[in-house]
Structure formats: C-alpha cells, structure tokens
C-alpha positions as CSV (number, residue, x, y, z in Angstrom):
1,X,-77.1,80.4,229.7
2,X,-75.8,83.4,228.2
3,X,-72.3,84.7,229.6
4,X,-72.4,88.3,229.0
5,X,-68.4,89.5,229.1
6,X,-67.4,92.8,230.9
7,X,-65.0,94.8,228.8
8,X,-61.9,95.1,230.3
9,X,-62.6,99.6,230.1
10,X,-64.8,98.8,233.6
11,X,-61.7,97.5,235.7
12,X,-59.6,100.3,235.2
13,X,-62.6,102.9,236.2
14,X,-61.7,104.9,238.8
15,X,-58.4,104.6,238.3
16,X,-56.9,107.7,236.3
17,X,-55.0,106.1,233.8
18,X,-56.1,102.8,233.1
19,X,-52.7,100.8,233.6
20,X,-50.8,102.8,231.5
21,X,-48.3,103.5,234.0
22,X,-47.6,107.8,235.3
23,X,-50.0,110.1,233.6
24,X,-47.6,111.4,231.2
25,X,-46.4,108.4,229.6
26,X,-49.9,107.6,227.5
27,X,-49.7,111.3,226.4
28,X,-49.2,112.0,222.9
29,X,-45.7,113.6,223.3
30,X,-46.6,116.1,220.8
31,X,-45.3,119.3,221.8
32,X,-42.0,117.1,222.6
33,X,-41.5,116.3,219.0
34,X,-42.2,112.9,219.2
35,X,-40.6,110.2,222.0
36,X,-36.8,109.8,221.4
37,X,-35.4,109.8,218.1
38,X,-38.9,110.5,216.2
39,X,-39.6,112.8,213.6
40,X,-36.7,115.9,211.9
41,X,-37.3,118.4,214.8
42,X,-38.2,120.6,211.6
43,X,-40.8,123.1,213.2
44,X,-40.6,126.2,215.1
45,X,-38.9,126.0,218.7
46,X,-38.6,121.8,218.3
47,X,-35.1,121.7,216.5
48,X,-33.6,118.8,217.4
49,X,-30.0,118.5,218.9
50,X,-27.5,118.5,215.7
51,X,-25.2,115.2,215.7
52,X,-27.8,113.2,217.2
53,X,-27.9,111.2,214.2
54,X,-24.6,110.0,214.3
55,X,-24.0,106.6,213.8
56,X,-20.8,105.3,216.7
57,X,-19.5,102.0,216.4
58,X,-17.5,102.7,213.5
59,X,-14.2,103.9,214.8
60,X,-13.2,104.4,218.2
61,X,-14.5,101.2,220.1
62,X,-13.3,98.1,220.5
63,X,-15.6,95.2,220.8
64,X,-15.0,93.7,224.3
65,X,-14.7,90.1,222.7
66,X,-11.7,90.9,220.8
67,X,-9.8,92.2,224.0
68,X,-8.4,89.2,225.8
69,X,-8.6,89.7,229.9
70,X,-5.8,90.8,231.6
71,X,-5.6,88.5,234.9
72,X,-2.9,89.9,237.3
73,X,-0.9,88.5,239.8
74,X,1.5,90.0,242.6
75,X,4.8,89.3,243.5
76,X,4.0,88.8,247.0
77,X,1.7,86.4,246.3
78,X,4.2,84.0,246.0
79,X,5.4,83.0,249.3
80,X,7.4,80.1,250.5
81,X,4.4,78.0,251.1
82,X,2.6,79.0,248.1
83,X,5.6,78.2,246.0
84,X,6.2,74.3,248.2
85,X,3.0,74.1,247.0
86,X,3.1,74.5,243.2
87,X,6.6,72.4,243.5
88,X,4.2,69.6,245.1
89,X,1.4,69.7,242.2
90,X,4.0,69.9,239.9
91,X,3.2,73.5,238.5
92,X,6.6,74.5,239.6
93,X,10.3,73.0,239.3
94,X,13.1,74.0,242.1
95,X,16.4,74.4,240.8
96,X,18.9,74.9,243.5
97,X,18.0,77.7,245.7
98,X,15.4,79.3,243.3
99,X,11.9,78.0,242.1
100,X,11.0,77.9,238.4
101,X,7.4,79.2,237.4
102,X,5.8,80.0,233.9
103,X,2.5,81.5,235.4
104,X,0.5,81.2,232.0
105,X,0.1,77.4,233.1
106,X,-1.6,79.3,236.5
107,X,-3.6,80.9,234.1
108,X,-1.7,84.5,235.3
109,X,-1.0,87.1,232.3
110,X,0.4,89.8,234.2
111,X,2.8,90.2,237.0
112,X,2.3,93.6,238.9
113,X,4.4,94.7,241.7
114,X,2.9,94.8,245.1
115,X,4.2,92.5,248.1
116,X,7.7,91.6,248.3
117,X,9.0,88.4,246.7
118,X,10.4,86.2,250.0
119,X,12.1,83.4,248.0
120,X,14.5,83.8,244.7
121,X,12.0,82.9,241.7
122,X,12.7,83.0,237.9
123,X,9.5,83.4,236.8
124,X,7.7,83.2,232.8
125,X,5.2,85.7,231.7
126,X,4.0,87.3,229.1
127,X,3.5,90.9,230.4
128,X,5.1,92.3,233.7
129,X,5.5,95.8,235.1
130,X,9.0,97.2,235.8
131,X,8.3,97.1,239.6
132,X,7.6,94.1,239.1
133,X,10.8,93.2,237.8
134,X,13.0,94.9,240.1
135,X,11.6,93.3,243.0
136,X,12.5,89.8,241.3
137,X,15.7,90.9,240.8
138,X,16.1,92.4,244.1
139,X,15.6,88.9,245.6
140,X,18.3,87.4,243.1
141,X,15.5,85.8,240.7
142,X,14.7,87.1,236.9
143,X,11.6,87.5,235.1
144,X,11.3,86.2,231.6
145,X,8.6,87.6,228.7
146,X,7.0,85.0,226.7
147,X,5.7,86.8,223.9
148,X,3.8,85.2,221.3
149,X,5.5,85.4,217.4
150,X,4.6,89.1,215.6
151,X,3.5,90.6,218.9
152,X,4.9,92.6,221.3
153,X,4.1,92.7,224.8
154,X,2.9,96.6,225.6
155,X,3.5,96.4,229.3
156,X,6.9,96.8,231.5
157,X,10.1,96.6,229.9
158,X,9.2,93.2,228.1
159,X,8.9,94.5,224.6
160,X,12.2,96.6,225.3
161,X,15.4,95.5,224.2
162,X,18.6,96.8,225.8
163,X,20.3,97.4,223.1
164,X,23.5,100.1,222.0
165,X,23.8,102.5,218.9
166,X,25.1,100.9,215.9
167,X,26.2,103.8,214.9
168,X,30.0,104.9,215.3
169,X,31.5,107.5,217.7
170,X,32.1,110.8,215.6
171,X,35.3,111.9,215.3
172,X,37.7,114.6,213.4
173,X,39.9,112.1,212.0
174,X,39.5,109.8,209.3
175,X,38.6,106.2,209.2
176,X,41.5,104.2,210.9
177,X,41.7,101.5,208.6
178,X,41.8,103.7,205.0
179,X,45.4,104.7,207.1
180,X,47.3,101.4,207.1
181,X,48.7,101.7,203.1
C-alpha cells in the first residue's frame, strides 16, 4: 500500500498566515531597514539612530557577582527575648547588664536604625548607620566596626576616625622652647 504524505502547506490553508504568528512578523521588514540591528541605515529616509553601535559593558557597570549583598538588620529587632535567645544558642555572651553580639556570625552586615534598642547591647559589625549608633548609645551600649584589613567600611561613621589637628595653634610669638637659653 502506498502512503501518499500531505504536505504540511494544506494544514495551514485557510488560515492567513500559516503559523507564523501576527501578519507583520513574516514580512520582509524592508522598508524598516532590516529587524533590529541589521544593515548601515545608509539609504534615503532609513538613517539609523547614531550611537546605536556602542558597545556598554566597558565602564560604568559593575557585574552583580562582584558586589557582595548587603543584609540589614534593625536595632529594634533585638528585643529582650530575641537577645535570651541568642544567649541560649550561644550566639550571644551576657556580660553584666549588657549582651554581647558580633552579628556577622547571624549572618547580618549592616545595622540600620529603625526600632528602639530595649536592652543595653555592645554589638560587632561591619557597617552601621549613624542612627544606628546613637540609638545603641542612647541605651548605654556601643557599636563596634569590624572591618576587614585594607578596606574601609563606606557606611556610618565606621570608617571615621575622631581624630584632632596635628597641627599647632598659630600664634604671634615665637616658639616657647627656642626661649629658655
């Protein structure tokens, strides 16, 4: 028996344009100047945008795998019973009246400053906001930066260093000890 095959043209008859989608997708694209990116533009009326060509990626981006995640944390998160709790899995050390935390072992990076702090905490991490800070304070606790070697930490007053001029007070008179001959 012979098994004469139906080309597959006789399926799509009837049907305007044969599977390929909206009518104007199949279409040659000519007065367009080709589909996307295609062709110089070079003819009359079809000049193509100028600085399409323009290859990014060279400066001005950073690739998202060299920026490590920020993952924040608020002061009022830690509560009381939230702090008993870290002192209990042993993520957290009381020393007196005040609870010691170093929140990268919680996997925190950054302390931000909403909530109010309800017990006295010194607390370690490696970038914190100033409102942050004062809060802590506020409640008699302190904040300390951990800052890994060669970098600074770009965020609060953890890469600031209170420090006074070196530089002498100017006066009219001459240097007090060039005096005692």
């Amino acid at each position: 028996m012979v098994i004469t095959k139906r080309k597959k043209v006789v399926k799509y008859r009837a049907h305007t344009t044969h599977g390929g989608g909206h009518r104007k997708k199949r279409r040659g694209a000519g007065s367009r100047g080709g589909r996307g990116r295609a062709g110089s533009g070079k003819r009359a009326g079809q000049k193509k945008a100028g600085g399409i060509f323009v290859i990014t990626g060279k400066r001005g981006f950073r690739p998202r795998r060299d920026v490590a995640p920020v993952v924040p944390v608020n002061v009022g998160h830690f509560t009381l019973q939230t702090v008993e709790k870290l002192v209990a899995k042993g993520k957290a050390v009381k020393d007196g009246d005040s609870y010691s935390i170093d929140l990268s072992l919680l996997g925190y990076t950054k302390l931000l400053g909403a909530g109010n702090p309800t017990v006295k905490l010194n607390l370690s991490v490696s970038q914190y906001s100033s409102r942050a800070e004062e809060k802590i304070k506020a409640a008699g606790g302190r904040v300390e930066s951990l800052q890994k070697p060669g970098k600074s930490a770009k965020s609060g007053k953890s890469g600031k260093s209170e420090t006074t001029s070196s530089k002498p007070a100017a006066s009219s008179e001459s240097d007090p000890t060039s005096e005692s001959e």
